[in-house]
C-alpha positions in Angstrom: 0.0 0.0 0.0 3.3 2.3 0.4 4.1 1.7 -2.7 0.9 2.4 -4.6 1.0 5.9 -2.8 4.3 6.9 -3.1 3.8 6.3 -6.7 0.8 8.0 -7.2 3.0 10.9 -5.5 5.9 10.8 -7.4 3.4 10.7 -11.2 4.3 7.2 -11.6 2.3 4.8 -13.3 0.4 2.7 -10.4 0.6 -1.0 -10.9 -1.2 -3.2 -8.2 0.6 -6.6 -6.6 -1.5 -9.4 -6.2 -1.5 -9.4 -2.5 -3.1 -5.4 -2.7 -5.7 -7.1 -5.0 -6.1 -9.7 -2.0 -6.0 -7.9 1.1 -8.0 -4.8 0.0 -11.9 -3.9 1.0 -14.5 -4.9 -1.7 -16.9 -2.0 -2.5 -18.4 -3.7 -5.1 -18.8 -6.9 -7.5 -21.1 -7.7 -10.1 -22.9 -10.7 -9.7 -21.2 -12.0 -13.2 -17.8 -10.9 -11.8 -17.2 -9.2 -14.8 -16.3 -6.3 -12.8 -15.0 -5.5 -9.0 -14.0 -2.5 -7.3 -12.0 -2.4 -4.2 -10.9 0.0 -1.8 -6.6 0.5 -1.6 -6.0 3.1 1.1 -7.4 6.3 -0.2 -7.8 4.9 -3.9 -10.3 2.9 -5.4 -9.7 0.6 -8.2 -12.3 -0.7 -10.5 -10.9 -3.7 -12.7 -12.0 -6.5 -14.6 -13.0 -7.4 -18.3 -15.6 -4.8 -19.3 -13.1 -1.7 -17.5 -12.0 0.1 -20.6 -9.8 3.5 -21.6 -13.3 5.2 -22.8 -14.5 5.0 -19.3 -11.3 7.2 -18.3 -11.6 9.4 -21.2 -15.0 10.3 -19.9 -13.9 11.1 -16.3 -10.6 12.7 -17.1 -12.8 15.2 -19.8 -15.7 15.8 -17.5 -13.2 16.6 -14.9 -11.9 19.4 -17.3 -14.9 20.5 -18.2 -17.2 21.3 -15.5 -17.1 21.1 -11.7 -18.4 18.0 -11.5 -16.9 16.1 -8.4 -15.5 13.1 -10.4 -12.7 10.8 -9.1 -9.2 11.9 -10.3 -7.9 8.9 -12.0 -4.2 8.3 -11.9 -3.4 5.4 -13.8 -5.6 2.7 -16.6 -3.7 -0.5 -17.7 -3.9 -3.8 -18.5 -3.1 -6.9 -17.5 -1.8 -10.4 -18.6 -5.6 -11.6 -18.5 -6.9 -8.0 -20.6 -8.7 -6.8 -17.1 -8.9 -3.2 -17.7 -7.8 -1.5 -13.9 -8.3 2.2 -13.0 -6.9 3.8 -10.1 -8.4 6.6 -8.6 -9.5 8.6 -5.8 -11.9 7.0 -3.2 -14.5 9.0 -2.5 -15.6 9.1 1.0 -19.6 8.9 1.8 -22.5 7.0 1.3 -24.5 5.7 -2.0 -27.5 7.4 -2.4 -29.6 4.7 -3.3 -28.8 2.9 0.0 -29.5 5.8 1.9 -32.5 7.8 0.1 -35.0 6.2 2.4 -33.7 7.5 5.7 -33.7 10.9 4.2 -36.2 13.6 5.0 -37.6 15.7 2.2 -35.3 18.9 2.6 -32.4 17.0 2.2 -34.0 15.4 -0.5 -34.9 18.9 -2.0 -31.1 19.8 -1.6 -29.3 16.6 -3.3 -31.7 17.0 -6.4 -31.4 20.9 -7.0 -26.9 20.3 -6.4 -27.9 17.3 -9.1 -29.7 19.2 -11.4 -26.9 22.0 -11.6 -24.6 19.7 -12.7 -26.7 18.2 -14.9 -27.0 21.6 -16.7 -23.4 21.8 -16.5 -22.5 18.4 -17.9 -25.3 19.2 -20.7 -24.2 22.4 -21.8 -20.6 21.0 -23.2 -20.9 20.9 -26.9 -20.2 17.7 -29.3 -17.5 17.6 -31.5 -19.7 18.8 -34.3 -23.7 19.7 -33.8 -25.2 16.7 -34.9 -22.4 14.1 -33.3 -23.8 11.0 -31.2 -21.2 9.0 -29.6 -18.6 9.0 -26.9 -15.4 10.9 -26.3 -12.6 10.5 -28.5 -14.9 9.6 -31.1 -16.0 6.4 -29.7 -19.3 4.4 -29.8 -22.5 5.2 -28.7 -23.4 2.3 -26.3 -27.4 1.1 -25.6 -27.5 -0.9 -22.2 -30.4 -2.8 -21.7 -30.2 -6.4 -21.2 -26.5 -6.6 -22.6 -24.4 -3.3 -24.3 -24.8 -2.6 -27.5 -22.1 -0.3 -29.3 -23.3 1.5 -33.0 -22.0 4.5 -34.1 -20.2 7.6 -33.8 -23.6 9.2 -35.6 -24.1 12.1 -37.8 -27.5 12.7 -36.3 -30.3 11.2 -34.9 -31.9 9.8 -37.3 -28.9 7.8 -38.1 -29.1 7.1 -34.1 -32.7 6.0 -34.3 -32.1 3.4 -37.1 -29.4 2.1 -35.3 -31.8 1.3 -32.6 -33.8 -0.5 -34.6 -32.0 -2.5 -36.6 -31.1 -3.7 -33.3 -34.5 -6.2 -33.7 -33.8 -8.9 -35.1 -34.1 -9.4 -39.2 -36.5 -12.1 -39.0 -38.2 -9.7 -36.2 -38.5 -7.0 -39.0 -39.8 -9.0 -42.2 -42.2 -11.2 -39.9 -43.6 -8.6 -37.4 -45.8 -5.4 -37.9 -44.4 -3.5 -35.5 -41.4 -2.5 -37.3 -43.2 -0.3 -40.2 -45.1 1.2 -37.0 -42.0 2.0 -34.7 -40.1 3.0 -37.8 -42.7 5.3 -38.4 -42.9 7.0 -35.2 -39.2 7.4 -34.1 -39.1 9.9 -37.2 -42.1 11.6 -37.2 -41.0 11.8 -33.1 -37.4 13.0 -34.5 -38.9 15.3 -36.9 -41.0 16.9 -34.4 -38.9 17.3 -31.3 -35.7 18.5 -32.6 -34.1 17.2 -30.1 -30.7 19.0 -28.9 -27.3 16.4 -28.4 -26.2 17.2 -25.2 -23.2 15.1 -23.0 -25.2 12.5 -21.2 -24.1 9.7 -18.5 -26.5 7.6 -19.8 -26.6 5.4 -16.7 -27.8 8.1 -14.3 -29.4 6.3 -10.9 -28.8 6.9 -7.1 -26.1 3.9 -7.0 -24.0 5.9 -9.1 -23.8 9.1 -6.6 -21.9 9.3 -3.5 -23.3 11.9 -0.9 -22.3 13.3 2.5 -25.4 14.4 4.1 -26.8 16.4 2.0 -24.4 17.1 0.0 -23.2 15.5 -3.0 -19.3 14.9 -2.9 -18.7 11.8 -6.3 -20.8 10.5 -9.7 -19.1 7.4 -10.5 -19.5 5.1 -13.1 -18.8 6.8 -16.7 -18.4 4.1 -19.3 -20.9 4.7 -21.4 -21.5 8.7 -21.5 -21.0 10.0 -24.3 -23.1 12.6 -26.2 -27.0 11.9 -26.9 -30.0 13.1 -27.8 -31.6 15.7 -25.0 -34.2 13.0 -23.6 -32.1 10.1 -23.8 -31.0 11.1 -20.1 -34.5 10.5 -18.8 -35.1 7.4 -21.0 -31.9 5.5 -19.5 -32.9 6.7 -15.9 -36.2 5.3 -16.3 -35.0 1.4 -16.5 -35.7 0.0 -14.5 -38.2 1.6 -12.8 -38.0 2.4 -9.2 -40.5 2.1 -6.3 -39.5 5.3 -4.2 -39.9 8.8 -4.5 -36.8 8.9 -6.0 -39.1 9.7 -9.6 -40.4 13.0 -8.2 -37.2 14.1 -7.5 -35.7 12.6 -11.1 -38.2 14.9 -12.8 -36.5 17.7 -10.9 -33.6 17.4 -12.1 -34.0 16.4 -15.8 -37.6 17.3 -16.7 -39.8 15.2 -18.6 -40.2 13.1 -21.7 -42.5 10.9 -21.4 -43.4 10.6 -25.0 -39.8 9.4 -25.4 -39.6 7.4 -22.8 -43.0 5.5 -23.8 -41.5 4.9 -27.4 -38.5 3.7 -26.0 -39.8 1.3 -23.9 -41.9 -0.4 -26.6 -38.6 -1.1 -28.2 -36.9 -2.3 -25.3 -39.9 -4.6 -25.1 -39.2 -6.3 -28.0 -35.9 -5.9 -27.8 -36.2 -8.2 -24.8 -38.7 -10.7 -25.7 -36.4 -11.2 -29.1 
């Protein structure tokens, strides 16, 4: 544990030993194991096959770019098994989804309106070009429903929309009506909305945001922002549903689409039955 800090303090790159891997506090696992993230002193590390450089490239430019309290990351490599590892700050507090329930309404209040400021902040960065759809450095645009999808960088939405789509499956789309019909309204939808691409986490729920109190002190968990269509925010932050108040406060902090969100979710229907 010396050594990982007196790296970090020297701009070294910071390589973990097996017995820092072994010794350290678990903060999280997926059930697949696919990813892990454990606690080394004051750094946390998040490794394992689906950690990849875009997820850095996210944190490291919304760290640039707004005041967002994102963990510094000091170090992304590789190892002889292709686990991706990033090192970066721990960030002291609780998860908000474990402890929204035992919060009264005023802090409430005050987590959503800190949340919605920098969600205007993290929306108002620009994309590359106007129309662009897709991560930093020019990376894909991921859908994660049942399983990650990557399509894309997009030239607009309408490109974005048919990406979507063609996500049903081709015997789905000669066999079924429902293709001419969703086809149909994700362009008369697109047409009508003009929606604006703004920077978007794309995975925005309460497990992803560390607070203090009321106060909100980390937003974790950047692999698959990237820039999107305005409501796409909402439409990712909607699945899966959630049984608290947590909603009331959600429409706070990102308004409403609920025409979106109810076209989307008749695709995700099908994308999951198929």
């Amino acid at each position: 544990m010396h050594k990982l800090n007196e790296a970090i303090m020297d701009h070294q790159p910071v390589r973990l030993m097996e017995p820092d891997i072994k010794d350290a506090e678990v903060l999280l696992k997926l059930e697949d194991g696919a990813v892990k993230v454990i606690r080394v002193g004051d750094k946390a590390i998040k490794f394992g096959l689906g950690v990849c450089q875009r997820e850095v490239d996210a944190m490291t430019f919304v760290r640039d770019h707004t005041c967002i309290p994102v963990p510094c990351v000091y170090d992304f490599y590789h190892d002889e098994k292709e686990q991706g590892y990033i090192v970066m700050d721990y960030v002291e507090g609780q998860n908000l989804e474990d402890c929204w329930g035992c919060l009264d309404e005023l802090s409430k209040t005050k987590i959503a309106e800190q949340l919605r400021r920098y969600m205007d902040e993290l929306r108002s960065i620009p994309p590359p070009s106007p129309a662009y759809i897709g991560g930093v450095s020019h990376t894909p645009a991921i859908d994660l429903r049942n399983a990650l999808a990557f399509g894309g960088p997009f030239a607009s939405e309408t490109e974005f929309d048919e990406w979507l789509l063609s996500r049903l499956l081709p015997r789905v789309q000669e066999r079924m009506l429902v293709m001419p019909y969703l086809q149909e309204q994700f362009a008369a939808q697109t047409a009508e909305k003009q929606h604006s691409i703004v920077f978007t986490h794309a995975d925005f729920h309460p497990r992803n945001i560390m607070v203090k109190g009321d106060q909100v002190v980390g937003w974790l968990d950047w692999e698959i922002a990237g820039w999107f269509p305005e409501h796409w925010e909402f439409v990712k932050a909607m699945q899966p549903l959630t049984k608290t108040d947590w909603l009331d406060y959600l429409l706070m902090i990102l308004g409403e689409y609920e025409d979106e969100y109810m076209l989307d979710s008749v695709l995700g229907m099908y994308l999951q039955r198929f």
